[in-house]
C-alpha positions, 0 to 999 in steps of 0.5 A: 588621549595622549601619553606625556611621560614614562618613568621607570622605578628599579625596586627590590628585589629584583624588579622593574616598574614603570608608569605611564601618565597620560594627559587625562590623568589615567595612568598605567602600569607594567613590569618591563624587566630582564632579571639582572638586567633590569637597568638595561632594560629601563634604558630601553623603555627610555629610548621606545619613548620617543615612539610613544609620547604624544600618541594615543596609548589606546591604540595598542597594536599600532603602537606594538607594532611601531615599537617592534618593526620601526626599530629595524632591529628585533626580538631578544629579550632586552627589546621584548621585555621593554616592550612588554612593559609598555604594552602591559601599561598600555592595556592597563590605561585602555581597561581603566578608560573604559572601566572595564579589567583588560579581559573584557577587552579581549574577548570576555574570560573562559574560566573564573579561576586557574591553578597556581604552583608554589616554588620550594626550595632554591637553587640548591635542591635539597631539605625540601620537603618540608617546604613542600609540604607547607604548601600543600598546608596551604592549599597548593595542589602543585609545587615546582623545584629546581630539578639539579645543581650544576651539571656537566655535559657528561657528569657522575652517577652520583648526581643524578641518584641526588637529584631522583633522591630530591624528587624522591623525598618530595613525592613522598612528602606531599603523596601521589595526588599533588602535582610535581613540576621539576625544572632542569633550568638549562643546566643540564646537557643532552646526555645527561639530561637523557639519563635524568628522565629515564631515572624521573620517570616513576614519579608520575610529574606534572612537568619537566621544565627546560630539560635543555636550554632553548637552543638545543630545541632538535633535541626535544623530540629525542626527550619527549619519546623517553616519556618521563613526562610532559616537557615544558619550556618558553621563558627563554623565547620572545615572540611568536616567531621564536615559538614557531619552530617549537610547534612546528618541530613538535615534542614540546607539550607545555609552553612557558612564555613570559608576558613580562618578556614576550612583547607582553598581553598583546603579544602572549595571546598571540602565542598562546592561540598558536599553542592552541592549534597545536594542542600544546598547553600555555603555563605562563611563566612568572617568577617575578612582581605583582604587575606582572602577575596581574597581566598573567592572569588577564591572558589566563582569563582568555586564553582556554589552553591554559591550566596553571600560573606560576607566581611568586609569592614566598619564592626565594628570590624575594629578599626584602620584599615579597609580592604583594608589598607594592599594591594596596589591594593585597585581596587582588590575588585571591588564592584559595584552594590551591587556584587564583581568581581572575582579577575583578577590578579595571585595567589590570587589576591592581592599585599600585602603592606608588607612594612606596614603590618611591620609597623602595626606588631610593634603594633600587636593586643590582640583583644578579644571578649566581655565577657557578663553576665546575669542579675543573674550574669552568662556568657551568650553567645557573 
């Protein structure tokens, strides 16, 4: 089997597709995207092509490895999330081949179904209540909401009585049993951030999430000794290697890589079994299409230190279409009861509508994130 061609689609809201044809007629996709830098990262598909057509796309650490070490340059979220894309197709094609979902392939599943969380609220933190609690309605037993607005390194007291209050109203909407994931997004700094989860620690949360952004991981330790709750992050790492000094330092207990980021299944696996041996929990990172999550899931479906999946179903990105428009098995992600069942079918699990994903490439997308500003005028982290 030889691959002959890659093509890339732009489609909203934010995503990019891409499939891989091969000379035997099966085909695979995946989600190679950087959001907001979504066209940056087709040109980088484009140019891994040279690498790619006319091998054998079954062998899918050859050609990872081609990929990541040929190119002399590496890592970044560009590369790996071209990379990923490439790899998620891959896998795909492998999995059809043989007639098999790409779990199988790696070793077998060890679980049936896993946890999903519901986003609510957008990126200003207020009147989310009522999301919270349609999602429990139904059936989610945990949502996640974006902790604060723009904060700077040393800001009011007023802020952060907001954010415990936007904590707060949640808690008391949806009970003490459900879980609460409450993510800084990188926009707070260490002194804030310190006071932020002294004041949250009454809450009893599933997680804080990116207390401070990925740079700053010497100061997680620091964090993790307050004890408001398990601290997560890894959407903004690229590779076991970025990882490693995250266990190695300690403090971290959940990692959120990005399987659409992170060099994909192949590479994602690899990270969550280094997780693994430091007793650290994997909660996939996915706020993004079905492709993506259907390669989410084929790493959850292997992976036993994984507990949760974010998805993105009805987050407030999706403007104009929503996750499960571009497949024609909507029943792939099954949800029920608050969990998502592993996917059943070859490959990754779905059957992309590409007469549609066509028809939404005509319009494309140039989603960027918010550009926000501090009372003085700087640009304060989104």
């Amino acid at each position: 089997m030889k691959i002959v061609k890659l093509t890339t689609f732009i489609v909203p809201p934010r995503w990019c597709f891409l499939k891989i044809e091969t000379d035997e007629g099966i085909v695979g996709w995946g989600e190679p995207v950087v959001e907001g830098r979504a066209h940056t990262v087709a040109a980088a598909v484009e140019e891994l092509s040279d690498y790619l057509v006319g091998r054998d796309p079954r062998n899918v650490q050859d050609l990872w490895n081609v990929m990541y070490r040929a190119g002399f340059y590496r890592g970044g979220p560009v590369m790996m999330s071209a990379i990923a894309g490439v790899d998620q197709a891959l896998w795909d094609i492998k999995g059809k081949a043989l007639g098999v979902p790409v779990h199988e392939l790696l070793g077998g599943k060890v679980r049936d179904r896993i946890r999903v969380y519901s986003w609510i609220g957008g990126d200003r933190p207020a009147d989310t209540a009522a999301q919270a609690q349609a999602a429990v309605a139904r059936g989610f037993t945990a949502v996640k909401m974006n902790g604060t607005e723009e904060m700077q390194y040393i800001d009011s007291h007023a802020k952060v009585e907001q954010a415990v209050a936007n904590v707060a109203m949640i808690r008391e909407s949806v009970g003490k049993h459900i879980g609460i994931g409450v993510d800084f997004h990188g926009r707070v700094h260490k002194p804030m951030a310190k006071v932020l989860m002294r004041e949250l620690r009454d809450f009893n949360l599933m997680f804080i999430e990116e207390p401070v952004l990925s740079e700053h991981l010497e100061v997680i330790p620091e964090l993790a000794a307050i004890g408001a709750a398990p601290i997560a992050l890894g959407e903004r790492l690229y590779s076991r290697w970025d990882f490693k000094r995250v266990f190695a330092q300690g403090g971290v207990d959940i990692i959120q890589p990005d399987p659409s980021h992170a060099g994909g299944i192949t590479e994602t696996c690899k990270i969550a079994a280094m997780a693994e041996a430091y007793d650290v929990a994997v909660a996939l990172h996915c706020p993004l299409g079905p492709i993506a999550l259907a390669a989410n899931l084929q790493i959850d479906a292997v992976c036993y230190n994984a507990f949760i999946q974010e998805q993105s179903l009805g987050i407030h990105y999706n403007q104009g279409n929503d996750l499960l428009d571009y497949v024609h098995n909507r029943d792939a992600f099954d949800y029920q009861d608050g969990y998502v069942a592993m996917p059943g079918g070859p490959g990754l699990g779905i059957e992309v509508n590409e007469a549609y994903v066509l028809e939404r490439a005509k319009e494309g997308h140039r989603w960027r994130n918010p550009v926000w500003r501090h009372a003085d005028g700087s640009v304060a982290e989104w």
